[in-house]
C-alpha positions, 0 to 999 in steps of 0.5 A: 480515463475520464470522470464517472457521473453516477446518477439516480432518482432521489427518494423524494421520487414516488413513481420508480424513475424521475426523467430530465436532460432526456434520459430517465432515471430509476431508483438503481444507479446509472453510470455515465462517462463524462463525456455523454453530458455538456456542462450545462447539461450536468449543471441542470442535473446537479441542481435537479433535487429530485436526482442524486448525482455523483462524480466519481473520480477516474482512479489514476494508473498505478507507476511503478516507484523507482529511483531515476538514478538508481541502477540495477546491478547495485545493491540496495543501500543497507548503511542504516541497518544493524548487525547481528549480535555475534555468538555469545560463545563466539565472543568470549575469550578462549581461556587457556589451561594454566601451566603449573611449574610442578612436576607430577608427583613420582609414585613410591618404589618407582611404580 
């Protein structure tokens, strides 16, 4: 996409429009394509005081960021990501319930 060369009368202009390289200029903005001007015919605009002249750059087409060597079945790599923490709960060791050598005690007159 080419170049945009947005042209206006400068504030020095007291009459509303300024006119050069045959086309005439108002105070609003005009924009051209690069193309509709000779370089010598944009040189003379760009040195013209009373205009305002602009180039404004094409914006360049946006490309999808992908890695050439990347496939799509793979998965993303994740080698540099942390783990979860695990359970606090999860993590402590099951205690099991001491065994006491003792037999219980026998009540009196067998009840």
């Amino acid at each position: 996409m080419p170049n945009i060369i947005r042209i206006k009368a400068g504030p020095a202009v007291t009459s509303g429009r300024f006119c050069r390289a045959g086309r005439c200029f108002g105070t609003v903005a005009q924009d051209f394509a690069e193309g509709d001007f000779t370089k010598e015919e944009l040189a003379r605009l760009r040195a013209e005081p009373m205009l305002v002249v602009e180039i404004i750059a094409a914006p360049q087409p946006k490309q999808a960021a992908s890695k050439p060597d990347a496939r799509p079945d793979t998965k993303p790599d994740t080698s540099g990501a942390q783990e979860p923490e695990p359970d606090a709960k999860a993590a402590e060791p099951k205690v099991e319930a001491a065994k006491s050598d003792a037999k219980p005690a026998v009540k009196e007159n067998g009840k």
